[in-house]
BALUM-567518 format. One record per residue (C-alpha): residue in one letter; x, y, z. Coordinates in Angstrom, 2 decimals, m for minus. Each point is the difference from the previous one (the first is absolute). Layout:
<atoms>
+-----+---------+---------+---------+
: res :      xx :      yy :      zz :
+-----+---------+---------+---------+
:   A :       X :       Y :       Z :
...
+-----+---------+---------+---------+
</atoms>
This chain:
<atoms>
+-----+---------+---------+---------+
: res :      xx :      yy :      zz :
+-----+---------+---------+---------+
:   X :  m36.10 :   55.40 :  m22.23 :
:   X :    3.19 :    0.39 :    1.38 :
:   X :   m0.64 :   m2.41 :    2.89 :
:   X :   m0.92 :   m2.54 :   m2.12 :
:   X :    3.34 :    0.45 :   m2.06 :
:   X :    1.82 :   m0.38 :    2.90 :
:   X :   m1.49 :   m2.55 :    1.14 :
:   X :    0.20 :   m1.92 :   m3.86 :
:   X :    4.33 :    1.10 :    0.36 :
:   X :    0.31 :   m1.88 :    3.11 :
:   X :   m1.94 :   m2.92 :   m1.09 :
:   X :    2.38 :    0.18 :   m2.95 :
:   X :    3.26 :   m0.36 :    2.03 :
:   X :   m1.53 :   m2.79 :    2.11 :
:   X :    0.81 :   m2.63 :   m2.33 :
:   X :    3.99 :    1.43 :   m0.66 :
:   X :    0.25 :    0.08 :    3.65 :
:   X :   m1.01 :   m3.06 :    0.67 :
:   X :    1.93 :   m1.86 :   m3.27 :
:   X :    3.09 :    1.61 :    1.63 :
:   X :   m0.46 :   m1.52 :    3.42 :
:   X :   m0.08 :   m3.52 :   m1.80 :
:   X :    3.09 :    0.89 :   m1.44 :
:   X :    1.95 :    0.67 :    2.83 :
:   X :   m1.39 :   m3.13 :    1.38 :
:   X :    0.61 :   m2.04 :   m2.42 :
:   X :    4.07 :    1.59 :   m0.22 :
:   X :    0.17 :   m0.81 :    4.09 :
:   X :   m1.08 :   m3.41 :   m0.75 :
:   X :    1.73 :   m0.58 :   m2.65 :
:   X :    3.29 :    0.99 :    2.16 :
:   X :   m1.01 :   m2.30 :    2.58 :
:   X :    2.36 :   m2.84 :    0.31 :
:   X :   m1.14 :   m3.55 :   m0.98 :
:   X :   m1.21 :   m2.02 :    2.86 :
:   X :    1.13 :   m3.29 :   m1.54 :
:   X :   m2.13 :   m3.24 :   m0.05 :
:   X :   m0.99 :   m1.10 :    3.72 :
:   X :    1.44 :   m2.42 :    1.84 :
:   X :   m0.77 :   m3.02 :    0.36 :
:   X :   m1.60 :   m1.43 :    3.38 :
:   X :    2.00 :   m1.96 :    2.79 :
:   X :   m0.79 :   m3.25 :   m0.44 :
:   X :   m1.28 :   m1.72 :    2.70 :
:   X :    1.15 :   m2.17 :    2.91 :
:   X :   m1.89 :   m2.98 :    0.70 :
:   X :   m1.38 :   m0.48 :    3.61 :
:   X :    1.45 :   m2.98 :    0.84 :
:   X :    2.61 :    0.32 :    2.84 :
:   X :    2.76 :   m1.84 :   m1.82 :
:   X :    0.21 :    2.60 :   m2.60 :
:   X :    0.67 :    2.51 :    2.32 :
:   X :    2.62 :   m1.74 :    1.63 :
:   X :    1.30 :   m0.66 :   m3.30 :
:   X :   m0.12 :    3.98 :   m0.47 :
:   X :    1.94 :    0.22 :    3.06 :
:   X :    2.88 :   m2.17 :   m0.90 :
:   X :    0.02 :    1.26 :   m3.13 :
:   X :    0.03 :    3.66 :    1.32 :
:   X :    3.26 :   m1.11 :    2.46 :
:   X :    1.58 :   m1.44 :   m2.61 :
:   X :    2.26 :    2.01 :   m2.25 :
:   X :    0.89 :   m2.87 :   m2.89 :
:   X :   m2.70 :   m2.22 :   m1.86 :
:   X :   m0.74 :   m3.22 :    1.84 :
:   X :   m1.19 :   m3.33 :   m0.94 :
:   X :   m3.25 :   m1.87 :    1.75 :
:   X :    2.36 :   m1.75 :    2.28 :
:   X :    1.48 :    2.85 :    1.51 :
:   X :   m2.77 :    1.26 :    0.09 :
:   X :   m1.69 :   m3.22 :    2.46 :
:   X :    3.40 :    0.81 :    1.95 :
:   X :   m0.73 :    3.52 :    0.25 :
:   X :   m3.17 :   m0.69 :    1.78 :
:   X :    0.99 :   m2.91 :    2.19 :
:   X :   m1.88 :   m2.80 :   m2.25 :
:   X :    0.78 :   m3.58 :   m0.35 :
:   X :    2.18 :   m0.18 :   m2.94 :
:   X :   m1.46 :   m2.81 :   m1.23 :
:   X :   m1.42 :   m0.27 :   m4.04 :
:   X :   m3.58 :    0.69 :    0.86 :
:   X :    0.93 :    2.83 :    2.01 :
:   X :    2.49 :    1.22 :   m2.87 :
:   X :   m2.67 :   m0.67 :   m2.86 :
:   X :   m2.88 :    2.48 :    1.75 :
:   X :    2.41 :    2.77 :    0.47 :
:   X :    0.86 :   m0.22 :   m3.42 :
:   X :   m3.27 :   m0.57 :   m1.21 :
:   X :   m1.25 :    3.18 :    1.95 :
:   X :    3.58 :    2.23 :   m1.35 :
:   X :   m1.39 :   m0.92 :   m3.03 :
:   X :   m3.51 :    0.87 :    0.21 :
:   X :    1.87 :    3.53 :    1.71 :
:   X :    1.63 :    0.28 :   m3.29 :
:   X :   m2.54 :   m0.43 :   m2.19 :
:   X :   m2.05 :    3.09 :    1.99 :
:   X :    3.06 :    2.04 :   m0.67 :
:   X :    1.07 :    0.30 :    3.97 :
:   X :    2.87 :   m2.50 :   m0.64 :
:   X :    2.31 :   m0.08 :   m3.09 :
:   X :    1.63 :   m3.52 :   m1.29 :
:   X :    3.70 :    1.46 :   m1.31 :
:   X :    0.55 :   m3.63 :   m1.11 :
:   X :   m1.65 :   m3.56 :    0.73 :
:   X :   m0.98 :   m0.54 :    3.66 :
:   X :    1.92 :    3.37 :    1.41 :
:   X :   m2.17 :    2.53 :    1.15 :
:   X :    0.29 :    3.69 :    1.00 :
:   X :   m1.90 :    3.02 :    0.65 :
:   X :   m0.27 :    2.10 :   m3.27 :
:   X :    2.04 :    3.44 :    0.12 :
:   X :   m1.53 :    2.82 :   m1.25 :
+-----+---------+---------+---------+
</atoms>
């Protein structure tokens, strides 16, 4: 008889024991510091070679350029249809995210 009070005492406690190891979790969690929302991917580069040159004289350069110093930057022609695909392509690099437009037609690498 006394075996099986024992044994009815401890299976008693089991449920206050266990309630207060969900408290103490649940007051280390709660002191956890907030991880904040994620952040956002990189976006990505397209393959073509010409955007990574661009990349490149973007990187060297420490001002925001326009599409025809750009073409001068990497030895083109500067001649308008030159001009017009480098700024088509800054553009489409803007519109990714990888480029910023501070104002018409002058682009620069976005600072975090």
């Amino acid at each position: 008889m006394r075996k099986q009070v024992a044994q009815l005492t401890a299976q008693l406690h089991e449920p206050d024991r266990a309630a207060e190891e969900v408290r103490i979790t649940r007051t280390t969690l709660l002191g956890l510091p907030d991880p904040g929302p994620p952040a956002p991917p990189a976006p990505k580069l397209p393959d073509h070679p010409a955007y990574q040159q661009i990349m490149a004289v973007f990187t060297a350069a420490d001002h925001p350029l326009r599409a025809r110093q750009v073409c001068e930057a990497m030895d083109l022609a500067v001649a308008p249809n030159n001009i017009n695909n480098v700024r088509l392509k800054l553009k489409r690099l803007a519109g990714r995210g990888i480029l910023t437009e501070t104002e018409p037609g002058l682009f620069t690498q976005p600072r975090p």
